[in-house]
C-alpha positions in Angstrom: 7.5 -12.8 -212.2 10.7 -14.6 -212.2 11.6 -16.1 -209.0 14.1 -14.4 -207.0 13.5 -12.5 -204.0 16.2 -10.1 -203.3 16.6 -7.1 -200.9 17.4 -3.5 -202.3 20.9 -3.0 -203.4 20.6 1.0 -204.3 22.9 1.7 -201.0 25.0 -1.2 -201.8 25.8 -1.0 -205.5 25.5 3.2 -207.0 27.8 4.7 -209.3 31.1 2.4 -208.4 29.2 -0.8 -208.1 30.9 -1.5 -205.2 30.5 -5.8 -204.8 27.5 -6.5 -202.1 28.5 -8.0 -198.5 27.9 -11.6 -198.3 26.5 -13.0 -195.4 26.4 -16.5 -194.7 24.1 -18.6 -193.2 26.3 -18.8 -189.6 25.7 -15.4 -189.6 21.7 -15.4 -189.4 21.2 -18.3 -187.0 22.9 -17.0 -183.8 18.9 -16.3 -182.8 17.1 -18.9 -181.6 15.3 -20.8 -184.2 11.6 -20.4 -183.5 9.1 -23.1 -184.2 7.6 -23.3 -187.6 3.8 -22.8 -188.6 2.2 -26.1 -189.8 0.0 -25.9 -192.8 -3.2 -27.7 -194.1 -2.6 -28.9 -197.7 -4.9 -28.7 -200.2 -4.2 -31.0 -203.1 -5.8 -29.3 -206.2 -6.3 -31.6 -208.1 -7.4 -31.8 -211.9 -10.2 -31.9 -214.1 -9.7 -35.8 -214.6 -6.1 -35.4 -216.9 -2.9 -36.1 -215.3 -1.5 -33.1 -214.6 -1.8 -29.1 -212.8 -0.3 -26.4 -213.3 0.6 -22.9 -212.0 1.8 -20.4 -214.3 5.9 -20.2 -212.2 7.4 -17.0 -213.9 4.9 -15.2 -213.5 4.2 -15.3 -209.7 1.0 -13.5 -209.2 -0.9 -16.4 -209.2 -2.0 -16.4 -205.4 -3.4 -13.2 -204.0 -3.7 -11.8 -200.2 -7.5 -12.7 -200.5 -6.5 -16.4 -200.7 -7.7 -17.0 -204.1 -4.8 -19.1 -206.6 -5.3 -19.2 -210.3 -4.0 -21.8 -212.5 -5.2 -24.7 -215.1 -6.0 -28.0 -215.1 -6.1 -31.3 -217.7 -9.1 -32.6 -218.5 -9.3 -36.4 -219.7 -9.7 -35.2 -223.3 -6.6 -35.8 -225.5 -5.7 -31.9 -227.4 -7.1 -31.6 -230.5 -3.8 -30.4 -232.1 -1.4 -33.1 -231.3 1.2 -31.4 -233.1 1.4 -28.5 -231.5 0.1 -29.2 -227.9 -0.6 -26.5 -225.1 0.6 -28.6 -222.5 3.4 -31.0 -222.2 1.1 -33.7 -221.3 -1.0 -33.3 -224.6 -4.5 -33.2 -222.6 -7.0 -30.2 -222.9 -7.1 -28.0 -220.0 -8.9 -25.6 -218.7 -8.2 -22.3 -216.1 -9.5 -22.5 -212.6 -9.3 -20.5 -209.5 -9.5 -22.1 -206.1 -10.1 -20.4 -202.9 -11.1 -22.4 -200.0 -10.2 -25.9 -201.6 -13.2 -25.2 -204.3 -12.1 -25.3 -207.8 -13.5 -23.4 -210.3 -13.2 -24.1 -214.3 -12.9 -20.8 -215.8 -13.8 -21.9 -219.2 -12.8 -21.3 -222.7 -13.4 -19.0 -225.6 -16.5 -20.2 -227.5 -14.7 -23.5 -230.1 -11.4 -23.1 -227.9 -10.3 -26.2 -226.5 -7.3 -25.2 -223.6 -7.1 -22.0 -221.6 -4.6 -20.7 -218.8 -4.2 -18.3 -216.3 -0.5 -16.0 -215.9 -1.6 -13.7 -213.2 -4.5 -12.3 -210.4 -4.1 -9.2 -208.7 -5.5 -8.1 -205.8 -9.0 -7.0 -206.9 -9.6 -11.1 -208.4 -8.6 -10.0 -212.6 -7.1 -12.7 -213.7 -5.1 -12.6 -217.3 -4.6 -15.5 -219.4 -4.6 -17.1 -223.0 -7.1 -19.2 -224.3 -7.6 -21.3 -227.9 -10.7 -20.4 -230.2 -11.0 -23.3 -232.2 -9.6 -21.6 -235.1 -6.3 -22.4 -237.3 -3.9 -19.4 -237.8 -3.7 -18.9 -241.7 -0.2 -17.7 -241.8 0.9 -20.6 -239.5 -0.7 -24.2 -241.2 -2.1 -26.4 -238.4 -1.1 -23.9 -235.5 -4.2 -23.1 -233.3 -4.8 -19.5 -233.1 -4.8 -18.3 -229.2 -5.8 -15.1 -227.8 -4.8 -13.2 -225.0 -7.7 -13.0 -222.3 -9.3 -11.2 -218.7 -11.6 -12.9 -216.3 -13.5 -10.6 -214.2 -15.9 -12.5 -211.7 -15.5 -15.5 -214.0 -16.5 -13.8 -217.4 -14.0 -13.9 -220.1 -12.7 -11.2 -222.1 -11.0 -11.8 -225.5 -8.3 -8.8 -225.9 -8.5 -9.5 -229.5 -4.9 -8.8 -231.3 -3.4 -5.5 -233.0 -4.8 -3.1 -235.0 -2.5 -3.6 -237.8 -3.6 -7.3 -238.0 -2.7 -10.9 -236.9 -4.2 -13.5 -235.3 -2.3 -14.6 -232.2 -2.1 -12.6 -228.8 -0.9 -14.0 -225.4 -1.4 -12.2 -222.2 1.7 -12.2 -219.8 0.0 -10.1 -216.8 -2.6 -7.5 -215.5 -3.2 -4.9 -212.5 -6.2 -3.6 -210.6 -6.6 -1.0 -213.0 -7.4 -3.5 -215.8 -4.3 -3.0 -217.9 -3.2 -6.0 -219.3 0.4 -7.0 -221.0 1.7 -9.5 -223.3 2.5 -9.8 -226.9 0.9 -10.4 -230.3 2.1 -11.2 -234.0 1.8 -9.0 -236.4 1.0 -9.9 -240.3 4.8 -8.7 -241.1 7.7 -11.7 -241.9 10.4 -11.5 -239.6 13.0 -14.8 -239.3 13.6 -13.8 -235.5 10.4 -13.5 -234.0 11.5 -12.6 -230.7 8.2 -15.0 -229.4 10.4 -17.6 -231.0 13.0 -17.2 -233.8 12.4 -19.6 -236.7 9.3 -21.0 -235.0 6.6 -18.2 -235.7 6.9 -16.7 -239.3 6.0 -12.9 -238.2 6.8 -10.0 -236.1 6.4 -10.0 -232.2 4.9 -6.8 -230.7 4.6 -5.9 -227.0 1.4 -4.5 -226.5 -0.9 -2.6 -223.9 -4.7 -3.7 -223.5 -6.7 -1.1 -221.6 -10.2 0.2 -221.7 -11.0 -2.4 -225.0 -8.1 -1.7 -227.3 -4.6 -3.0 -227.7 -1.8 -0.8 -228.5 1.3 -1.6 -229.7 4.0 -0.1 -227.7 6.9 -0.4 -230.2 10.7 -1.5 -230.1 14.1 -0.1 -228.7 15.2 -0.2 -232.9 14.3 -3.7 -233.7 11.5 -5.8 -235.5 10.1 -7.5 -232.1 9.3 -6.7 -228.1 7.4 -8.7 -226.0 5.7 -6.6 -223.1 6.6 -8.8 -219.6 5.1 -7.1 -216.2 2.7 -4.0 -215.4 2.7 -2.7 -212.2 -0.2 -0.8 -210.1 1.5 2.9 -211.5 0.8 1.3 -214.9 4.4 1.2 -215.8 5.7 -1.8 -217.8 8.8 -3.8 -218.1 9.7 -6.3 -220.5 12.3 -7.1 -223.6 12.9 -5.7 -227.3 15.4 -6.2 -229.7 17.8 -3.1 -230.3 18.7 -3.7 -234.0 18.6 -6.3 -236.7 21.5 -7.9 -236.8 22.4 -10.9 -235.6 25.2 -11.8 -233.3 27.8 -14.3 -233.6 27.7 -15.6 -230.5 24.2 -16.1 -230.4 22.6 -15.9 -234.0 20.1 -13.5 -232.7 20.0 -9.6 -233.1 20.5 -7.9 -229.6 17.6 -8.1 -226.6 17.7 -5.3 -224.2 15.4 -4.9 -221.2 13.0 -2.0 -221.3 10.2 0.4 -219.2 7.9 1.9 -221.1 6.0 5.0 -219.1 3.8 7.4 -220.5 4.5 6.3 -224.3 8.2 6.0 -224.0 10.5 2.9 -224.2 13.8 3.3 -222.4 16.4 0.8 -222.8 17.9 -0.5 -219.8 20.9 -1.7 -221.1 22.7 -4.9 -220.1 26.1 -6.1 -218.6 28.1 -6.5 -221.6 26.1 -9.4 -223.5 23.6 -9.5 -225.9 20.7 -11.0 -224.2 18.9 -10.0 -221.4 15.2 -9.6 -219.8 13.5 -8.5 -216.8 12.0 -11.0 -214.7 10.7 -9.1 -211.6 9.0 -5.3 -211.2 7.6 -4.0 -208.0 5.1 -0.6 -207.1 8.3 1.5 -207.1 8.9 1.1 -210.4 12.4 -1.2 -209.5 13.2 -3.7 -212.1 15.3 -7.0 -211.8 16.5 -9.3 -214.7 19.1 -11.3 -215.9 21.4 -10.4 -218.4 24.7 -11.8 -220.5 27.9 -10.9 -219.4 30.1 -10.2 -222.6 30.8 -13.1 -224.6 27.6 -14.6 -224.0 28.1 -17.4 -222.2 27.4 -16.2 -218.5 24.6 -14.4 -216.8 24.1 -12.5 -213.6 21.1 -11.2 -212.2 20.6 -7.1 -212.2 18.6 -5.0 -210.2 17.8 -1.6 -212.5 16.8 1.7 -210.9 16.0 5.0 -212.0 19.0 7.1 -209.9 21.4 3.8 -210.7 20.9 2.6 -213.2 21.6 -1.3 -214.1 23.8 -3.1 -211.4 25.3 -6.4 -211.6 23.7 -8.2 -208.2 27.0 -10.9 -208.9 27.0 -14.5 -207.9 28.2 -16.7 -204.8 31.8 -17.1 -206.3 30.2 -18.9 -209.6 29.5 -18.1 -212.7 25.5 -17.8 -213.3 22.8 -16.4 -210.9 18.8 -15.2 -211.7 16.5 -12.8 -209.6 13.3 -14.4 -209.5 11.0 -12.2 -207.5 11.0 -8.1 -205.9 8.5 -7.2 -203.4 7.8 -3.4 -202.5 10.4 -2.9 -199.9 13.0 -3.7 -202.6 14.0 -7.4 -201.2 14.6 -9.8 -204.0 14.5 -13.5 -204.3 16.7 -15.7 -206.5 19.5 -18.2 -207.0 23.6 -18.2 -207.4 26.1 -20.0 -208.5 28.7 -21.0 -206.0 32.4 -21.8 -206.9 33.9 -25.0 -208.8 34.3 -26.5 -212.2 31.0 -27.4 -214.2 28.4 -28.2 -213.5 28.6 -25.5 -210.9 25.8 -26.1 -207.7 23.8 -23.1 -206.7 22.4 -22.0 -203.3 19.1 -19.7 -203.0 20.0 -16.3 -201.8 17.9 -12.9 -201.0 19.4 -9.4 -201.9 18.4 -6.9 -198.8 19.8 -3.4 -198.0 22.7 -3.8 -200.1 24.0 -7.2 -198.6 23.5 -10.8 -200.5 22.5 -13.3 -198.3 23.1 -17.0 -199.0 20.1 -19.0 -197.7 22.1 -22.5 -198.4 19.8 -25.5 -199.3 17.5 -28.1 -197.9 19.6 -30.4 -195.5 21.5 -33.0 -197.9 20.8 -31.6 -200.9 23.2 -29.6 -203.4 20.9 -26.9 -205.2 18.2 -24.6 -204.1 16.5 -21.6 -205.8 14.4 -19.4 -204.0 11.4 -18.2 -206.2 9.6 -15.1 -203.8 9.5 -13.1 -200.7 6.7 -11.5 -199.3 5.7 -8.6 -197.2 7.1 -10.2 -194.3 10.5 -11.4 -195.5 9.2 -15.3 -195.8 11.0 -17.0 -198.6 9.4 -20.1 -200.2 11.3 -22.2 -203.3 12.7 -25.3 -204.0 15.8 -27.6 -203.1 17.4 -30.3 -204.6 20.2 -33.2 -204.7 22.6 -33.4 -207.4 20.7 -35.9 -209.7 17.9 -33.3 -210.1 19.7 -30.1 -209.7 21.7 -31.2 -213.1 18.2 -32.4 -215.1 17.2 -29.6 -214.1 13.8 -30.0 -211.9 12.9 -29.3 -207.7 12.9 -31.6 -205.0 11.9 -30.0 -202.0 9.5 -27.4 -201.4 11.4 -25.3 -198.7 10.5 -22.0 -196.8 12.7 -19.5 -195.0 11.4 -16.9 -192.2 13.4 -15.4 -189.4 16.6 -15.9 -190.3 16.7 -19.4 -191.3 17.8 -22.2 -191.4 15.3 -23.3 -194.2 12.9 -25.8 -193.8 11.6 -28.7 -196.2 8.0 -27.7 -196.1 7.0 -31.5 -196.6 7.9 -31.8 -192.3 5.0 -28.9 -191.9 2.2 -31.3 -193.4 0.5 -34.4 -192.3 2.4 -37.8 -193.2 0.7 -39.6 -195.9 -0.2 -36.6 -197.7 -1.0 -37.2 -201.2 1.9 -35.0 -202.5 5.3 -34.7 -202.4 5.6 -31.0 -202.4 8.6 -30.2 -204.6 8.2 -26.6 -205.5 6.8 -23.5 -203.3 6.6 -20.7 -205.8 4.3 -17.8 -204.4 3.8 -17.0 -200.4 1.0 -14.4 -199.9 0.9 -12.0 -197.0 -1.4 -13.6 -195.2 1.6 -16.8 -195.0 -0.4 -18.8 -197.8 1.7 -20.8 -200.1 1.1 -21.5 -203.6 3.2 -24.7 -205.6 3.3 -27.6 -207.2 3.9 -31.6 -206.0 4.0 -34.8 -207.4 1.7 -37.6 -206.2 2.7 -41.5 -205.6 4.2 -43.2 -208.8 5.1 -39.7 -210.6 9.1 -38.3 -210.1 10.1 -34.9 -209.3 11.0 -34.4 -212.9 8.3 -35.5 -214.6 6.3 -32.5 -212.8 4.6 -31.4 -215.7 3.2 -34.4 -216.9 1.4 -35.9 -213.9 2.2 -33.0 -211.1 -0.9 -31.3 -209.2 -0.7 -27.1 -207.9 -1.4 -27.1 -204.4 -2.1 -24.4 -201.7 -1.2 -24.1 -198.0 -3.3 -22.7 -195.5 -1.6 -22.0 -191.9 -3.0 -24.7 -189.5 -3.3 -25.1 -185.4 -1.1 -28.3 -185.8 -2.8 -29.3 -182.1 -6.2 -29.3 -184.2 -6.6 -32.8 -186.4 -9.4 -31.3 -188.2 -7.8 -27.7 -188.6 -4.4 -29.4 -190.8 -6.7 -32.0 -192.5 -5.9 -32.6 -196.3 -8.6 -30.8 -199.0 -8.2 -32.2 -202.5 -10.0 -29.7 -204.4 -10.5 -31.5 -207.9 -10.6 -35.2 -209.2 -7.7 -37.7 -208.1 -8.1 -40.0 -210.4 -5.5 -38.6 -212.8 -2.9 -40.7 -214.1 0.7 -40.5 -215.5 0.8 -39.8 -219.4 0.8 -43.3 -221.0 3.4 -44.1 -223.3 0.9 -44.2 -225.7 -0.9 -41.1 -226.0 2.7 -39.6 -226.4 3.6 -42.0 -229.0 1.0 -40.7 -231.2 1.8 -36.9 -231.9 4.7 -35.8 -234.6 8.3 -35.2 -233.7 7.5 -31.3 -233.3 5.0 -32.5 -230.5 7.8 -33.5 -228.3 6.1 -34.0 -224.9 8.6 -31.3 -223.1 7.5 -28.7 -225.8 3.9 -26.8 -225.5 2.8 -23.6 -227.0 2.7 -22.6 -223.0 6.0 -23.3 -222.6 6.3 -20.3 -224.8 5.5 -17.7 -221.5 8.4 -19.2 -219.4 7.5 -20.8 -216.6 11.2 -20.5 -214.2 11.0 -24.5 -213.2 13.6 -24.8 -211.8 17.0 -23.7 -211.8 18.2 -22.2 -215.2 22.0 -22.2 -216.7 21.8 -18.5 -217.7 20.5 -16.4 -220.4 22.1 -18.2 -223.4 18.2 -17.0 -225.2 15.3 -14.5 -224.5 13.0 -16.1 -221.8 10.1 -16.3 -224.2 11.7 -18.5 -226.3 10.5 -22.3 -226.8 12.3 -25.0 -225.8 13.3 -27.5 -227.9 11.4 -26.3 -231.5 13.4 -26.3 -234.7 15.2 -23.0 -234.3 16.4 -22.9 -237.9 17.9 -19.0 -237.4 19.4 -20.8 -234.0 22.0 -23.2 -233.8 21.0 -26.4 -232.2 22.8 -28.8 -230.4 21.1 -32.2 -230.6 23.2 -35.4 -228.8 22.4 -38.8 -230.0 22.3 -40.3 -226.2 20.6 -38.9 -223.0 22.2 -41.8 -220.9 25.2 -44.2 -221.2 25.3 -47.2 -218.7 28.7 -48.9 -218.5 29.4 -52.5 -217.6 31.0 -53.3 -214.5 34.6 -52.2 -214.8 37.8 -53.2 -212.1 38.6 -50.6 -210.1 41.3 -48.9 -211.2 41.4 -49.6 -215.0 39.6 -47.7 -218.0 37.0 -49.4 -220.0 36.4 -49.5 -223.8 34.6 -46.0 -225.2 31.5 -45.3 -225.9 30.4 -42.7 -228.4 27.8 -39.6 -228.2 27.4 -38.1 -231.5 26.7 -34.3 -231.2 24.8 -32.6 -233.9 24.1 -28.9 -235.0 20.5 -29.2 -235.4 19.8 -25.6 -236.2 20.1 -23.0 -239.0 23.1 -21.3 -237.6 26.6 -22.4 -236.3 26.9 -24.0 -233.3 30.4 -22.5 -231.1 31.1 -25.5 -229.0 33.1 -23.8 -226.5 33.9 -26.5 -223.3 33.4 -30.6 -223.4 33.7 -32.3 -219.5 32.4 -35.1 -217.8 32.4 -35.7 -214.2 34.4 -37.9 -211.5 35.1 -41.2 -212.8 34.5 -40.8 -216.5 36.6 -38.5 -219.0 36.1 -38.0 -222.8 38.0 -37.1 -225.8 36.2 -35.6 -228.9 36.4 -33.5 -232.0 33.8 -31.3 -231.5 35.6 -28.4 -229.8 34.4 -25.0 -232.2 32.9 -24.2 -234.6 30.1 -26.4 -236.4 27.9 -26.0 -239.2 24.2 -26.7 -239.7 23.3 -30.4 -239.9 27.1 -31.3 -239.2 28.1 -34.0 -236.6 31.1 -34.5 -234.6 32.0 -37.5 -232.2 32.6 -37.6 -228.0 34.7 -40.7 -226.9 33.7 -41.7 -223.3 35.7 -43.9 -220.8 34.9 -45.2 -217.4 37.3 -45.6 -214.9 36.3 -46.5 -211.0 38.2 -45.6 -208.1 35.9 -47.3 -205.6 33.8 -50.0 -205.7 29.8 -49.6 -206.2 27.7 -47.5 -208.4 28.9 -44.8 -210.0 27.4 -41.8 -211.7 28.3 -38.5 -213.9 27.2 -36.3 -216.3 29.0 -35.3 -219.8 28.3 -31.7 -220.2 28.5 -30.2 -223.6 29.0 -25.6 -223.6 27.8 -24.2 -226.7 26.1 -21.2 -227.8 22.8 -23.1 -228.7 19.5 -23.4 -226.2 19.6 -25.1 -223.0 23.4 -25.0 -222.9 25.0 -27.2 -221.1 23.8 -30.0 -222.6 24.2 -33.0 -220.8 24.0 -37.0 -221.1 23.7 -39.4 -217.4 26.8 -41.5 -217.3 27.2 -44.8 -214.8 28.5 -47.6 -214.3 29.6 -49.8 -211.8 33.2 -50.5 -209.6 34.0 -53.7 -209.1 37.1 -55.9 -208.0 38.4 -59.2 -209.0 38.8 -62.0 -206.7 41.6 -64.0 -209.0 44.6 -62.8 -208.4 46.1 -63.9 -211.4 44.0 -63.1 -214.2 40.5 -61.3 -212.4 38.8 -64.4 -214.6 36.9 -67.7 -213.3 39.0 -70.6 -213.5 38.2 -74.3 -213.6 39.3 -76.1 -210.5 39.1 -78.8 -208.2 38.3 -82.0 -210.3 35.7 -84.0 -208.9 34.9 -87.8 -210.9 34.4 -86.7 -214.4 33.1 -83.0 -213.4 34.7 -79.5 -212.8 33.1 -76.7 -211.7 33.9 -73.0 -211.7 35.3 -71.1 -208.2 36.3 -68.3 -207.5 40.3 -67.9 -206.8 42.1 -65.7 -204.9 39.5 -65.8 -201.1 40.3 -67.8 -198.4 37.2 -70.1 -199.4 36.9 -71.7 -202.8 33.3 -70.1 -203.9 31.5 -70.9 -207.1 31.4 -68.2 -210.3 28.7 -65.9 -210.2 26.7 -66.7 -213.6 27.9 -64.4 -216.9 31.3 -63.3 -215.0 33.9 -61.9 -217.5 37.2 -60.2 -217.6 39.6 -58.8 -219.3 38.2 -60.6 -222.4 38.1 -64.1 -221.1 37.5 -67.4 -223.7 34.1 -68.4 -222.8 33.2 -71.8 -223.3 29.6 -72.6 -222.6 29.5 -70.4 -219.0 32.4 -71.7 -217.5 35.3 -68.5 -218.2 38.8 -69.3 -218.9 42.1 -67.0 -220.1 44.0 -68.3 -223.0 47.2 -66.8 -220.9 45.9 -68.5 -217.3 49.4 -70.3 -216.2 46.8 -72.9 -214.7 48.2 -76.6 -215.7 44.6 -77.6 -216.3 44.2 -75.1 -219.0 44.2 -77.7 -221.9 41.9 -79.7 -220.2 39.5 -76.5 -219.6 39.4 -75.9 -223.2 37.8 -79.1 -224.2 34.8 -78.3 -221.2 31.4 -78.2 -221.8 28.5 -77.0 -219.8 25.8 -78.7 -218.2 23.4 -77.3 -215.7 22.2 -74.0 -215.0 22.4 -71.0 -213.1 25.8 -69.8 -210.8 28.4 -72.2 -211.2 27.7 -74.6 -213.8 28.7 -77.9 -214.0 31.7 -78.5 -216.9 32.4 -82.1 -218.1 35.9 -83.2 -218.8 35.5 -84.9 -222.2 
């Protein structure tokens, strides 16, 4: 469910967790690279909204029969602007496609959205859907339900015994038992579903044979039941006590299997949070997990005879396990070595040996989200821009030993999608993602991006690779405007399924349970809110520091916020008084300056390390280098009197040029357009200060008066 594909470690890693051998990329290319499989793309499409979607985290979504589940916007704006199911604010409804036909799965009678989280083999497909009804112990919130589709009928699994009205469904096998969680009717300020956000308890439960049973905690108040597999064992997260840690403001999470009616806690590596985000038929659990102090994370493979073992990193700090297939080979990301914001390569764990997959050629960041059968890899790459925001690039695969491939060179040009993730690959070679079509970026993937599929082509057969768009195509972009009109909790990167995480994308570490939203008023959280997400500076000499500019940083939350580490990038540094500890609905000030060493423009990032969600924070910095043609001052003088007239040049080149419009420097007098330095040691200066302008545009005319 999350995306990692990594190989077993159990030979590599038993009772002494002996490190795992790295082997690098050189070392799997000395075979002949053998020429890749082209694919036909089918785009597919919507329901005539903007956007498509494929539940990423929880990776069952394309079986070996072909058939993908996922949902789709419709045209219609959601009903519940202020708490939206998607990030777009549209309706939408679940399909599945097999074949390039999409089918709309439908709703609960009065609901208005639906989604799918998982299909197994057999076709069940679990999911969530709306019922038109408003959760009384949550004004305006829409109640949702967890649901099964069998041969297109739904199934409402109804919620606990005990009472409540909200149940989501995480994932179900061929047996029919489905997972997820529900609230309960009890107050709890850290509901584990999302602390602050929903007022009661969060159970994991079990929904088999029409009843849901609440499986209970490792000694807390919440759990939240993750993955099932075909032996009907289930992985997922609980907290272990009530009390909330400093470095977090959240009570312990733990990773757990529950078999035959018993929880067992799977421990973690020394931090506080931690969940599974992978399970295969063997009963072999991956995660991620804190490292003490709370503010790293490594990936962890857990098995009975072992234990939990650290599956460590590429030198850096952070790394995540995405996906395990049944021959124990998992899929995933690491960091690699260097100060913040560290880059990360994709990488596969395999008989005890971590092997670095690298990236798409030219970019800096790749994560590899699942391996099948077969040992094919598919994920995404990215350059440095989008590997910090963060969001995918490239849709890449890996088979035989590399080198990976961008997947976009194994469709027809002019398709109508940039494929930027691959996040399922099925047996039978079939690849399930998501692309962007002309006119929407790579980052704004779930606001106008389409789910696609790829079917293995005979690339010497036009007909056999030919495009299928499945649903409409006339789907637009969000407009400013429909986003304009829902509240400030309605943020358009916040949606009640943004709740059952979705991996997009590379992730910082576990610095909060998975499940948790991001970006709602945490008030048992701290909260780091920055008053900029981009600062553009003016074009300054090369060599010389510009004025600052200020970010104000603000603990938006209920707890306090541990500011632990404030950089910024090449070419830009920052002084600040926000370094510790700060309390709720305090502020503190960052000071940045900008100074070039080359000409052009420049970019950066200001990273702010806290304890609060999404950490690092981060604000785009650029500006541009630039160097002075005057010699003396950098400024525009006025030269060269003509009958009456002077005009501006520049000094300094071996041709007198005129001043390009709105030059300044180093605080130059300005007088009407032409520039002028009180301290210019030009004899004319007097007779510069009494100039006017006339005429327009680059190197207007000054009269001497």
């Amino acid at each position: 469910m999350k995306q990692a594909r990594s190989a077993i470690v159990v030979s590599l890693l038993a009772a002494l967790a002996i490190p795992a051998q790295m082997i690098g990329q050189e070392q799997l290319t000395g075979q002949q690279q053998k020429q890749h499989t082209h694919y036909r793309l089918i785009d597919l499409g919507t329901f005539g909204g903007p956007a498509s979607y494929l539940q990423n985290g929880f990776d069952g979504l394309l079986n070996n029969r072909g058939i993908a589940a996922g949902w789709a916007d419709t045209s219609t704006p959601d009903p519940n602007p202020s708490f939206c199911f998607n990030p777009d604010c549209f309706v939408s409804h679940a399909f599945q496609s097999q074949n390039g036909a999409l089918t709309d799965l439908g709703t609960l009678p009065g609901g208005a959205s639906s989604q799918t989280t998982w299909i197994t083999a057999n076709g069940l497909i679990s999911g969530n859907s709306q019922n038109g009804q408003i959760d009384p112990l949550f004004s305006g919130f829409p109640e949702n339900r967890a649901v099964l589709w069998n041969n297109g009928e739904i199934t409402d699994l109804g919620t606990l015994p005990e009472g409540g009205y909200e149940s989501f469904a995480s994932t179900v096998n061929s047996r029919g038992q489905a997972v997820g969680f529900a609230l309960n009717t009890i107050p709890d300020p850290f509901s584990l579903a999302g602390p602050g956000f929903f007022p009661t308890q969060t159970r994991a439960f079990l929904w088999q044979n029409g009843a849901m049973q609440d499986l209970g905690t490792l000694g807390g108040s919440g759990a939240f039941a993750i993955l099932v597999n075909e032996r009907g064992q289930i992985a997922g997260e609980s907290y272990t006590d009530s009390t909330p840690n400093s470095s977090t403001g959240l009570p312990t999470v733990h990773s757990f299997l529950w078999e035959n009616g018993t929880m067992r806690d799977l421990g973690s590596l020394g931090g506080t949070l931690g969940n599974p985000t992978g399970f295969n038929n063997r009963g072999q659990v991956i995660g991620v997990s804190n490292l003490a102090g709370d503010l790293t994370s490594h990936p962890f493979l857990w098995t009975k005879n072992h234990g939990m073992q650290d599956l460590g990193t590429l030198g850096g700090d952070n790394g995540f396990a995405n996906w395990i297939n049944d021959d124990g080979v998992i899929a995933g990301k690491a960091d690699l070595p260097g100060p913040l914001p560290q880059n990360h390569d994709a990488v596969l764990w395999r008989h005890g040996a971590m092997i670095d997959l690298g990236t798409v050629p030219g970019d800096s960041c790749a994560n590899a989200y699942y391996v099948n059968a077969s040992g094919q890899v598919v994920g995404t790459s990215e350059d440095q821009e989008l590997c910090l925001i963060p969001t995918g690039q490239h849709a890449f695969l890996w088979e035989s030993g590399g080198p990976m491939v961008d997947l976009n060179s194994l469709i027809p040009t002019g398709s109508s999608l940039q494929l930027t993730f691959a996040v399922a690959i099925n047996d039978r070679g079939e690849i399930a993602g998501f692309g962007v079509p002309a006119g929407c970026a790579p980052q704004d993937v779930d606001l106008c991006g389409h789910a696609y599929v790829l079917i293995p082509c005979n690339e010497n057969s036009m007909s056999d690779c030919q495009e299928t768009i499945a649903g409409e195509t006339a789907a637009a972009p969000a407009s400013a405007e429909h986003l304009a009109r829902q509240t400030p909790l309605a943020n358009p990167r916040n949606s009640i399924v943004s709740m059952l995480p979705r991996r997009l994308g590379p992730l910082s570490g576990v610095h909060r349970p998975a499940a948790f939203p991001n970006g709602f008023d945490l008030t048992a959280s701290p909260g780091a809110t920055l008053s900029e997400t981009s600062l553009m500076f003016p074009g300054q000499n090369v060599g010389t520091t510009s004025r600052a500019m200020t970010v104000t940083l603000t603990n938006s939350g209920g707890a306090t916020l541990n500011v632990t580490d404030i950089d910024t990038t090449a070419h830009f540094a920052e002084r600040d008084n926000c370094v510790g500890s700060l309390a709720p609905a305090t502020s503190c000030e960052i000071n940045i300056t900008f100074t070039p060493s080359t000409t052009g423009s420049l970019t950066g990032m200001l990273l702010v390390t806290d304890n609060a969600s999404g950490s690092p924070q981060a604000v785009k910095l650029s500006g541009a280098g630039i160097i002075s043609h005057n010699k003396l001052t950098g400024a525009c003088l006025l030269l060269r009197p003509t009958p009456n007239l002077w005009r501006c040049y520049l000094t300094g080149v071996q041709d007198l040029k005129q001043c390009p419009a709105g030059q300044t420097a180093n605080e130059p007098v300005r007088e009407e357009g032409c520039l002028f330095l009180p301290s210019d040691p030009s004899p004319l200066e007097d007779l510069s200060r009494s100039c006017s302008r006339s005429g327009s545009g680059v190197g207007g005319v000054c009269e001497a008066k």
